[in-house]
C-alpha positions in Angstrom: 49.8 -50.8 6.7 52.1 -53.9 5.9 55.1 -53.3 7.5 58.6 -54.4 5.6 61.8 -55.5 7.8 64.1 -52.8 8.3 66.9 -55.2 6.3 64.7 -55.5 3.4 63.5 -51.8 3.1 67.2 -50.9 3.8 68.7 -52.9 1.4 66.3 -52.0 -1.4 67.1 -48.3 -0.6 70.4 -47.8 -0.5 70.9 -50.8 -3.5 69.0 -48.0 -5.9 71.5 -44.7 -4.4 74.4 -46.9 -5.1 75.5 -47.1 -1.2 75.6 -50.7 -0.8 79.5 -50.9 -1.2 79.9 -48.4 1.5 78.0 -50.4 4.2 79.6 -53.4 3.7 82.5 -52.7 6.4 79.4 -51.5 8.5 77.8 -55.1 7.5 81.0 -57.2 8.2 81.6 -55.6 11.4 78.1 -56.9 12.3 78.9 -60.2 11.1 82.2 -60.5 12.9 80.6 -59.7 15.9 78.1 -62.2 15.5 80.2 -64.9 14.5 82.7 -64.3 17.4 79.4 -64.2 20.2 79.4 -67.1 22.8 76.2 -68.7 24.6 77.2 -70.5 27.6 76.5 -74.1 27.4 73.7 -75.7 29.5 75.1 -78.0 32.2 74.9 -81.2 31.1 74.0 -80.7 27.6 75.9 -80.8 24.4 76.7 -77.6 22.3 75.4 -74.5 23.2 72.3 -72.8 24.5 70.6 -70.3 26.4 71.1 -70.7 30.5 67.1 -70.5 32.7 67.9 -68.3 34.9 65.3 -66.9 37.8 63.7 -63.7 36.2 64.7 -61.5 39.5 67.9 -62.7 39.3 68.6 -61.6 35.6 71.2 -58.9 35.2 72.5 -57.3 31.8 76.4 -58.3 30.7 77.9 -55.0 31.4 80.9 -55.5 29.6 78.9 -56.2 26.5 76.6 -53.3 26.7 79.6 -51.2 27.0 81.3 -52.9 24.3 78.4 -51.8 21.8 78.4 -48.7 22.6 82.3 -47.9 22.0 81.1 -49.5 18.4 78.5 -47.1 17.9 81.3 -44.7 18.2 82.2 -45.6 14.5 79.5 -44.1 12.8 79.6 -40.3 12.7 83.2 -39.8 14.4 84.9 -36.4 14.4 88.3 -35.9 15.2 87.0 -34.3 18.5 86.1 -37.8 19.4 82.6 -37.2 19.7 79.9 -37.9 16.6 78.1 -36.1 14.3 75.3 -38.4 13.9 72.5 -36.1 12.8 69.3 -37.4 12.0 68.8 -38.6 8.4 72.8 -38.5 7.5 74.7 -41.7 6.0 76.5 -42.2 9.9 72.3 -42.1 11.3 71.7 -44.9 8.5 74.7 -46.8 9.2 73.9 -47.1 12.5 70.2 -48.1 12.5 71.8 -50.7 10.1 74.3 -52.0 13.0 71.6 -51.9 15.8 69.5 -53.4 13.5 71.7 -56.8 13.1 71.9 -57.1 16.8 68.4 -57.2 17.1 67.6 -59.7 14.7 70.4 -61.7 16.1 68.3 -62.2 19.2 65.9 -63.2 17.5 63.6 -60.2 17.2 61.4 -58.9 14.5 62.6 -55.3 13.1 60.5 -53.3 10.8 59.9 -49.5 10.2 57.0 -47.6 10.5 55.9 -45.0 8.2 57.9 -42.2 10.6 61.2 -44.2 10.4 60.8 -45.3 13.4 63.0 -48.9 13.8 60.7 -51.1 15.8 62.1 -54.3 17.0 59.4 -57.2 18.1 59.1 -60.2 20.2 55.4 -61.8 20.9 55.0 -62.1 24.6 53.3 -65.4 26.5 50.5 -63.9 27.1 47.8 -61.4 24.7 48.5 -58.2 26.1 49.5 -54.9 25.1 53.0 -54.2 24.5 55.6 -53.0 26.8 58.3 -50.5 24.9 62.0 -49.9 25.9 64.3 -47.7 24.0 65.6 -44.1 23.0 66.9 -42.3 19.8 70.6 -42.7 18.1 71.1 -39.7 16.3 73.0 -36.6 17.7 73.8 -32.9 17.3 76.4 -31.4 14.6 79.2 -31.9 17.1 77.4 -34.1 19.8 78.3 -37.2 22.3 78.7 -40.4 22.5 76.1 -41.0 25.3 72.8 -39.1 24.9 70.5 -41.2 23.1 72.3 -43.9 22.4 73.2 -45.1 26.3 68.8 -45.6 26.6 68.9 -47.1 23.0 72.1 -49.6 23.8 70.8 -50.2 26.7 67.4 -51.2 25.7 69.3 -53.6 23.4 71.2 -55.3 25.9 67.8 -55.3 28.3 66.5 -57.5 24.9 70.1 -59.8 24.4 69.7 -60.7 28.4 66.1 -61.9 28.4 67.1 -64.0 24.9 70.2 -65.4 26.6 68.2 -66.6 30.0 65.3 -68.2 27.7 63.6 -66.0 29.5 59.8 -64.9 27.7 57.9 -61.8 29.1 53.9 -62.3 29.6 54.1 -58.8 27.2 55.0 -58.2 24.1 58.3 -56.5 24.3 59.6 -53.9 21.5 62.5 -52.0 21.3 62.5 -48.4 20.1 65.0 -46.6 17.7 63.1 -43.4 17.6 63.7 -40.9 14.2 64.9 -37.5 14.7 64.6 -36.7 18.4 67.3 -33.7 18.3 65.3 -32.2 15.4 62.0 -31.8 16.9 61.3 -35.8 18.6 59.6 -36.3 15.1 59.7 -39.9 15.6 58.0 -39.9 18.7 55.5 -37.3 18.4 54.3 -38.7 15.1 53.5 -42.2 17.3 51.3 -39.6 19.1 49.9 -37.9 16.4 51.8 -34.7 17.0 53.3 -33.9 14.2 52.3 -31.4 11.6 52.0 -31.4 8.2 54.5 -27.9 7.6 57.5 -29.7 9.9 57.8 -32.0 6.5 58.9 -29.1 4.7 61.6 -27.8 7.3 65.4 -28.3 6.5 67.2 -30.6 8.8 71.6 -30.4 9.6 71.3 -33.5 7.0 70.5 -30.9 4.7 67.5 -32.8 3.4 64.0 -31.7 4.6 62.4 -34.0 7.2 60.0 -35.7 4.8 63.0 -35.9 2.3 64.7 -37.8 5.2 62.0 -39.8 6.5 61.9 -41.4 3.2 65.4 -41.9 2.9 65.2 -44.1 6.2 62.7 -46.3 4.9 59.5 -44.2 6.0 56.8 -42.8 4.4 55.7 -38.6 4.9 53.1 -39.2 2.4 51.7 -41.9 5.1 52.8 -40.7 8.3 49.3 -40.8 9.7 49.8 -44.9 9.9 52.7 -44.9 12.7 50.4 -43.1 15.0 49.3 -45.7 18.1 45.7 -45.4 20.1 46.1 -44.5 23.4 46.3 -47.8 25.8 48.4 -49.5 22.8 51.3 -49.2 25.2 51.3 -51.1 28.5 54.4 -48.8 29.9 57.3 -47.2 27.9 61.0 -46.6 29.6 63.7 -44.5 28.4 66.9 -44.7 30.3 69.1 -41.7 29.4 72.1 -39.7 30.7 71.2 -36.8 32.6 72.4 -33.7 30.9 73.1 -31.9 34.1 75.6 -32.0 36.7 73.5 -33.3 40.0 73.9 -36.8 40.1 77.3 -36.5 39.6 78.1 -34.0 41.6 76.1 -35.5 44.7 77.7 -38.9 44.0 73.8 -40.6 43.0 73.8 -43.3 40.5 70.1 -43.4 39.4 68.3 -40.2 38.8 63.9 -41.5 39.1 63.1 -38.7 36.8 59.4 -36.9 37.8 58.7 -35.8 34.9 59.8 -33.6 31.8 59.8 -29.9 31.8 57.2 -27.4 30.2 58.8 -25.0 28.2 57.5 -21.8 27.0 59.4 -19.1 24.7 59.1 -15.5 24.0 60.7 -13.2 21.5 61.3 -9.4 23.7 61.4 -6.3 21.8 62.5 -3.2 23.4 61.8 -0.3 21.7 63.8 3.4 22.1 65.0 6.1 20.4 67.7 5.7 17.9 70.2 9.4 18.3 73.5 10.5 18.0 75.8 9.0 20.7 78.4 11.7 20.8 75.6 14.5 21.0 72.7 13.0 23.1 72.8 13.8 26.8 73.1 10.8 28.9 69.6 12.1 30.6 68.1 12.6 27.2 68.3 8.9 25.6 66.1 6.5 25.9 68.3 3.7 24.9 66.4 0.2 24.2 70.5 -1.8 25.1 70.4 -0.5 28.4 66.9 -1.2 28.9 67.3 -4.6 27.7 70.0 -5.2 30.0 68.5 -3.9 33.1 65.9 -6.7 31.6 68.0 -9.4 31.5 69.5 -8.8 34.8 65.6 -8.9 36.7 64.9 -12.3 34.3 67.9 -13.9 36.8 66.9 -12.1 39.9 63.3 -13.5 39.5 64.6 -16.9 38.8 66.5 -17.0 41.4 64.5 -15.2 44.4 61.2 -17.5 43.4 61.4 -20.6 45.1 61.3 -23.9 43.1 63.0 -25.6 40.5 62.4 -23.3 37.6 64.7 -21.9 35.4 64.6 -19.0 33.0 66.9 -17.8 30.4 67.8 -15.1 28.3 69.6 -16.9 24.9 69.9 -14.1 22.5 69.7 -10.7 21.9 70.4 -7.8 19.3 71.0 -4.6 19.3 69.5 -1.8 16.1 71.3 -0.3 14.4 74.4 -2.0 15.7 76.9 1.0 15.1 79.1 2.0 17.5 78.2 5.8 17.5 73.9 5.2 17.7 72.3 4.9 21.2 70.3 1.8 20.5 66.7 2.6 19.6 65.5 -1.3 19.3 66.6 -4.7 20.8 65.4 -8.4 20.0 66.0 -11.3 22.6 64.3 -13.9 23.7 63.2 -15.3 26.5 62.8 -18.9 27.7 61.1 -20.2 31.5 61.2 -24.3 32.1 59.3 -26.0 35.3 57.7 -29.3 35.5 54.2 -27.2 36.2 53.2 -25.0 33.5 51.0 -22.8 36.4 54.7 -22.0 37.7 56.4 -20.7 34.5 53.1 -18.6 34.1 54.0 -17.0 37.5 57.3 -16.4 36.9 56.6 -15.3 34.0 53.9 -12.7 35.6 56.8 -11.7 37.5 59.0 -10.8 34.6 56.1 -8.5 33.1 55.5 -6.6 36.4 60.1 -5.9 36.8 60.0 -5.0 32.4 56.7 -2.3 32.9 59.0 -0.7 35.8 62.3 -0.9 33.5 59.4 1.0 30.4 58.5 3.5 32.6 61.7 4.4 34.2 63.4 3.9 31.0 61.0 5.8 28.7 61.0 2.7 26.5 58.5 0.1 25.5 58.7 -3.5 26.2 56.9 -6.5 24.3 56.6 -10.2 24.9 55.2 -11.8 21.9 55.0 -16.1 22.4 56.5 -18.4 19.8 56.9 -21.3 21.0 55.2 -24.2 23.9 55.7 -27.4 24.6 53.8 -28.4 27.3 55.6 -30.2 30.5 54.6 -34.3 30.9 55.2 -35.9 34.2 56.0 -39.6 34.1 53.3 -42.0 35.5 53.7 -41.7 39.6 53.4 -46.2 39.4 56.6 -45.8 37.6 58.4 -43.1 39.5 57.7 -45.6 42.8 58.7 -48.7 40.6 62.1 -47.8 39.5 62.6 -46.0 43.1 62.0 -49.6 44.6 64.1 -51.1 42.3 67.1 -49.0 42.2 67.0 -49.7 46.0 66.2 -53.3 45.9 69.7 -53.5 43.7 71.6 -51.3 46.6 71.1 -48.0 44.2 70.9 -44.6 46.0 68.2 -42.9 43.6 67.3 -39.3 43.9 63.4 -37.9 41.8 64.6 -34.9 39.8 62.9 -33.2 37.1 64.5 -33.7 33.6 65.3 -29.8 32.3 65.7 -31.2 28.6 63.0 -32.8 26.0 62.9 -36.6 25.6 60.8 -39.0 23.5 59.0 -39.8 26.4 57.8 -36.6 26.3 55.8 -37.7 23.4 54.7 -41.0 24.2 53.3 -39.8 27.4 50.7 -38.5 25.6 49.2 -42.0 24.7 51.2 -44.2 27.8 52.6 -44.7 30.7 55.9 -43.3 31.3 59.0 -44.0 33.2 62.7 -42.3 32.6 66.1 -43.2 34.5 68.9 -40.9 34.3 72.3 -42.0 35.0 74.9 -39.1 35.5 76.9 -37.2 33.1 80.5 -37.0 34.5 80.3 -32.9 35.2 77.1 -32.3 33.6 78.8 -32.1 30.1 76.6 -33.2 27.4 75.8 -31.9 23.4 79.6 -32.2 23.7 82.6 -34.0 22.3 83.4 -34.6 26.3 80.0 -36.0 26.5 80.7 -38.9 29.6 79.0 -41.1 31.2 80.8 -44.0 33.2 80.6 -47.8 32.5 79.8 -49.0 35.8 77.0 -46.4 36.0 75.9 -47.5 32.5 75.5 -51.1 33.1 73.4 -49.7 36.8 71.0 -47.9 34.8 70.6 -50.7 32.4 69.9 -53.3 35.0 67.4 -50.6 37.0 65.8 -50.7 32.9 65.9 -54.9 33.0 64.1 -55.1 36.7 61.7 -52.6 36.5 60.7 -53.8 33.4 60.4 -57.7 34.9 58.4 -55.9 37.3 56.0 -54.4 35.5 55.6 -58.1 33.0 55.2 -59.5 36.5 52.1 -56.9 38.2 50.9 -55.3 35.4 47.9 -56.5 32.9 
């Protein structure tokens, strides 16, 4: 396929839905920022240009990165003072369109792919395979300002530093806007061939479908075959992200050195009773699927929690038939959801579960089913990598700590065709999908310049 740049396919798009008049503050703020940047000067020389500066020396302008990131704010504010950014919406477009201007002021190439994916280029010294760097900007109805966007911000600045130092990678290097990762990492898993042909049809919080909205950002669902990449087209890929969770924060730990991504396996429960009169049925007579259910739900957290490991397993919803307040309940839907970085583990505990719901049948007089619905199978990130960014967080005076990551990333994808590497940074007490979604600047501009060296390293040892 021949690729367009993102500014011409862009421009063409929203030119024929009549939106180009509402970009244009989105546009000018782009300019202004470009037109008020600085390069320092080279000593000795007239006007301005980039400064050489030794590659292990390099270090990202924290201010700067920062700086973006408050102006990403902008696109998809609520009043909450988080975003609403979800994938496909006019705030999503808006700010591909922004990232998008500060790419191509660096000097990179920036085209989309036929999954919408915003791919920014630059050709490396030597002819290797690419290295990627980057993360997803859209967000949950109601989201943050950091998940996502703190690994795609922070891929940018990784990009703006090695322009501003002159400094050229033996790899290619591309940057990475991936589409839709809240709604399913269709982006991502369509780069590894993941992605099925029904999930086009599925309604997203845009309110278009997700091949309505692929379109809309410049893709193609009728093509989506073409963005998929052979395996080995990917030297390494790095995501930097927030961690969702409250231990780094907690313990005080700057860099999370994530081991991998968890497996995660669903079930929907149905307990089934005896619907009868609750003012005439005997307390020994019912056989009441609620109380069942509960006793359930109590031995899903007493397994969790007596098994030893890092698992977790949840009960999220549940329902009670008929729902009147004078029936003993004769059925009950829940589900049930187990997470652990080895799928042989949430089989066990899952095992476990089984043997604690025959027990709660039988004493119960009920019946208990677990029907499956839904897998997605756990991807560990590549041990070189794990080792790497442990080294380099230390070699920058960075405690680190290797923790699982409990949530899905687009490196959970790309793992399937790559090399994988994530850094967490913390999430000021473990707040995240959340207006109060935090993550501090100093620990921001850390992760991003644990992103900048392990990347320099890999250029550097890897072919």
């Amino acid at each position: 396929m021949k690729r367009r740049t993102f500014a011409r396919t862009m421009g063409t798009l929203l030119g024929a839905v009549g939106l180009g008049s509402a970009l244009d503050p989105v546009i000018a703020a782009a300019e202004g920022q470009r037109a008020t940047r600085r390069v320092p000067a080279r000593p000795g020389k007239r006007g301005r240009g980039p400064t050489r500066r030794r590659a292990q020396d390099l270090r990202v302008d924290g201010a700067r990165l920062n700086q973006t990131l408050e102006s990403l704010k902008a696109f998809g504010r609520t009043p909450e003072g988080g975003i609403s950014r979800v994938a496909f919406s006019q705030a999503d477009r808006d700010a591909r369109v922004y990232v998008t201007g500060l790419l191509e002021e660096a000097g990179f190439s920036v085209e989309i792919d036929t999954a919408a994916n915003l791919l920014a280029q630059r050709a490396g010294k030597e002819d290797l395979v690419p290295i990627m760097i980057g993360s997803h900007l859209d967000s949950v109805p109601g989201g943050g300002n950091y998940d996502g966007q703190v690994g795609t911000m922070g891929a940018v600045e990784v990009a703006r530093t090695l322009v501003d130092a002159d400094h050229r990678t033996r790899h290619p290097l591309e940057v990475v806007v991936f589409t839709n990762e809240e709604g399913g990492k269709t982006g991502s898993r369509a780069m590894a061939g993941e992605v099925e042909a029904f999930e086009l049809d599925l309604e997203t919080a845009s309110g278009l479908t997700i091949g309505e909205g692929l379109r809309a950002n410049g893709g193609d669902p009728d093509r989506l075959d073409e963005a998929r990449r052979p395996e080995r087209s990917i030297a390494a890929f790095l995501e930097l992200h927030i961690e969702q969770g409250g231990v780094l924060d907690r313990d005080g730990i700057p860099i999370g050195v994530v081991e991998g991504i968890v497996g995660i396996r669903r079930w929907a429960i149905t307990v089934e009773g005896f619907a009868n009169h609750a003012g005439t049925t005997p307390m020994p007579d019912r056989r009441d699927a609620l109380v069942a259910a509960a006793r359930l739900v109590d031995r899903v957290n007493r397994v969790a929690l007596e098994m030893e490991g890092r698992h977790v397993a949840t009960v999220g919803r549940i329902a009670a038939e008929p729902g009147a307040p004078n029936v003993v309940p004769g059925r009950v839907t829940a589900s049930l959801e187990i997470r652990d970085l080895s799928m042989e583990k949430i089989d066990r505990v899952f095992e476990a579960i089984v043997q604690q719901a025959d027990r709660i049948a039988a004493a119960s007089g009920t019946e208990i089913a677990f029907e499956p619905f839904y897998l997605s199978k756990a991807a560990p990130t590549d041990p070189r990598l794990r080792d790497l960014v442990e080294v380099v967080a230390a070699d920058l005076g960075l405690q680190s700590l290797r923790m699982p990551s409990g949530a899905g990333h687009d490196a959970q994808s790309i793992a399937l065709l790559a090399p994988v590497g994530m850094i967490f940074v913390p999430s000021v007490d473990g707040i995240s999908h959340s207006p109060r979604e935090l993550s501090r600047p100093a620990d921001i501009e850390s992760g991003a310049n644990v992103l900048l060296s392990t990347l320099l390293r890999i250029d550097r040892e890897w072919d």
